[in-house]
C-alpha positions in Angstrom: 0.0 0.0 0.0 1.3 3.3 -0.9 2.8 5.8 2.2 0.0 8.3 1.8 2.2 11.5 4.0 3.8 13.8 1.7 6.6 16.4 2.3 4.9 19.2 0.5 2.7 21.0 3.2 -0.9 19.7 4.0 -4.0 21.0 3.3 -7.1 20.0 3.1 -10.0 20.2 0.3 -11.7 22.9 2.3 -8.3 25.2 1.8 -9.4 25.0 -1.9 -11.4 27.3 -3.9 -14.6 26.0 -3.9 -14.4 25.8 -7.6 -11.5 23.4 -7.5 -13.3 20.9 -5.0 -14.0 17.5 -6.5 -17.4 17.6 -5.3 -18.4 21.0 -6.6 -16.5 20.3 -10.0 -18.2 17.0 -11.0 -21.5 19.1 -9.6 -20.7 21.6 -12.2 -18.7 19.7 -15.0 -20.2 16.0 -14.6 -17.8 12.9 -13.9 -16.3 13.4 -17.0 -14.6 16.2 -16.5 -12.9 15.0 -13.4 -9.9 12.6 -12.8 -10.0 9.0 -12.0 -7.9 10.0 -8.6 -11.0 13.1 -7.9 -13.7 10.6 -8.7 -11.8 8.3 -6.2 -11.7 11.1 -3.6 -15.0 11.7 -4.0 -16.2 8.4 -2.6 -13.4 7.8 -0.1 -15.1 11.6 1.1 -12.2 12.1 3.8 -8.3 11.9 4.4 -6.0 10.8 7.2 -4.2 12.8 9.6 -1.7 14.5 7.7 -3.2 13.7 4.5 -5.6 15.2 2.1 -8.6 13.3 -0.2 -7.3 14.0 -3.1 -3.4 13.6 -2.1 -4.5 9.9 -0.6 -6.6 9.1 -4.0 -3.6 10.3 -5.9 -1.4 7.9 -4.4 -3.9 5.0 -5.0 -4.0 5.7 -8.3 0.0 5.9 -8.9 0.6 2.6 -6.6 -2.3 0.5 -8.2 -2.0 2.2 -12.1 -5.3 1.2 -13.0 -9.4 1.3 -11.7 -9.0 -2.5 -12.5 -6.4 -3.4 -10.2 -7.9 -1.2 -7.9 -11.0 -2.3 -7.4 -9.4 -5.8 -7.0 -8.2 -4.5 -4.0 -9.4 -5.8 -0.7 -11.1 -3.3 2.0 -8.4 -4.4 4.8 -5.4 -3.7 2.3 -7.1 0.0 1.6 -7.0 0.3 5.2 -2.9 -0.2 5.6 
């Protein structure tokens, strides 16, 4: 599982215009228009302590590659 904590400085998705939210975008744009790493944030809904959404989507999506291998991914191995 990938290390989630980053060295660049935290933040989380309320720090960010609203019109740069996931949420608000795929509101706005539809699911098209958004990233498979901000559709992904979008149902995990929250971080980790010292980790945002979309930073812990991101890394998801760089350690597993693909949706597909993804969502073969058990529940307790998204946990580590």
């Amino acid at each position: 599982m990938p290390n989630a904590k980053h060295a660049k400085p935290y933040y989380t998705i309320h720090d960010l215009p609203e019109g740069a939210r996931p949420r608000e975008r795929l509101a706005r744009l539809g699911p098209q228009a958004l990233s498979d790493a901000e559709l992904i944030a979008i149902i995990l809904r929250s971080g980790a302590q010292g980790v945002n959404v979309i930073d812990m989507a991101t890394d998801l999506m760089r350690y597993y590659r693909t949706l597909p291998a993804l969502a073969q991914v058990s529940f307790t191995d998204l946990q580590r």
